[in-house]
C-alpha positions as CSV (number, residue, x, y, z in Angstrom):
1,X,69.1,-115.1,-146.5
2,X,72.1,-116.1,-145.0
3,X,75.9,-115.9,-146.9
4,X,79.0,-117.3,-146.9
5,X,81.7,-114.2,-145.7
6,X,78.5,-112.5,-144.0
7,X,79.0,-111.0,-140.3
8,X,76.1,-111.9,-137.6
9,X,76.6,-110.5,-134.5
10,X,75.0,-113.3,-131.8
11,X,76.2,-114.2,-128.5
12,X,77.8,-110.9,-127.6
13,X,79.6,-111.1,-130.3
14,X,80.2,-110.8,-133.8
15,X,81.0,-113.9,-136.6
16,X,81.9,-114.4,-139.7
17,X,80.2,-117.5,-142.1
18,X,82.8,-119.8,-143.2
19,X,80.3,-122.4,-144.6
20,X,76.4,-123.2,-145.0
21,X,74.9,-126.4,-144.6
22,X,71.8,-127.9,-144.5
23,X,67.7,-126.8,-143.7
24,X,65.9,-128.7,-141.0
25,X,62.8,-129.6,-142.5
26,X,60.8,-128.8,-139.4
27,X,62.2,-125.5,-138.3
28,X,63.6,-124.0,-141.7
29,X,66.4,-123.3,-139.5
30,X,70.4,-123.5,-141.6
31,X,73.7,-124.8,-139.9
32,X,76.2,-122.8,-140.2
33,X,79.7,-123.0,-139.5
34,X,81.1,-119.6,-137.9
35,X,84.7,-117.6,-137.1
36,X,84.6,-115.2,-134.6
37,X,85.6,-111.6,-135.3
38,X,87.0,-110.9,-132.1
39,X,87.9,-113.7,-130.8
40,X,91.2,-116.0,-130.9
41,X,92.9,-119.2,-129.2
42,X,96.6,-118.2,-128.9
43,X,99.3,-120.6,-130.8
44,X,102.9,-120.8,-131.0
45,X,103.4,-119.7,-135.0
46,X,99.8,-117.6,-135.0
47,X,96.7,-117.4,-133.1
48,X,93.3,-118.9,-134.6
49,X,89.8,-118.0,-134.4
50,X,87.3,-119.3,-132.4
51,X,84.7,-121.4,-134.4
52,X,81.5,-122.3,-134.0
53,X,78.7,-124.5,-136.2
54,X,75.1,-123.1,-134.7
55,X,71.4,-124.1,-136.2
56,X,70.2,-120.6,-137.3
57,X,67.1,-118.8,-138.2
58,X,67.7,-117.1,-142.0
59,X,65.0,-114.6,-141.2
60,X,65.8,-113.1,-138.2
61,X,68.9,-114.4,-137.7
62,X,68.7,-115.9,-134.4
63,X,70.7,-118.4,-133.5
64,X,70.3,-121.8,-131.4
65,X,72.5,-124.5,-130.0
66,X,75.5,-123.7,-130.7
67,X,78.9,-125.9,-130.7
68,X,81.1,-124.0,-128.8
């Protein structure tokens, strides 16, 4: 089962999620919108995290097309 604030580590690298969406019917796959941990696109005033919304597995955790 997947959480809001949980940490997933996918990609070679490791993300926090923001927000849960929806199950695909066929798949029982969850989109998900995630915040890197590591990773940041430099600003003026502060830096932000890189996001992401991916389709993902809540069993094993496996991720698939992901919006970078």
């Amino acid at each position: 089962m997947i959480q809001i604030d949980q940490i997933i580590e996918t990609d070679g690298d490791t993300w926090q999620v923001l927000a849960i969406g929806a199950e695909h019917e066929d798949t029982g796959e969850v989109i998900v919108h995630l915040q890197s941990t590591t990773r940041v696109i430099p600003g003026v005033k502060r830096d932000t995290p890189v996001q992401s919304d991916c389709w993902i597995n809540p069993t094993t955790l496996q991720t698939r097309s992901c919006n970078w």
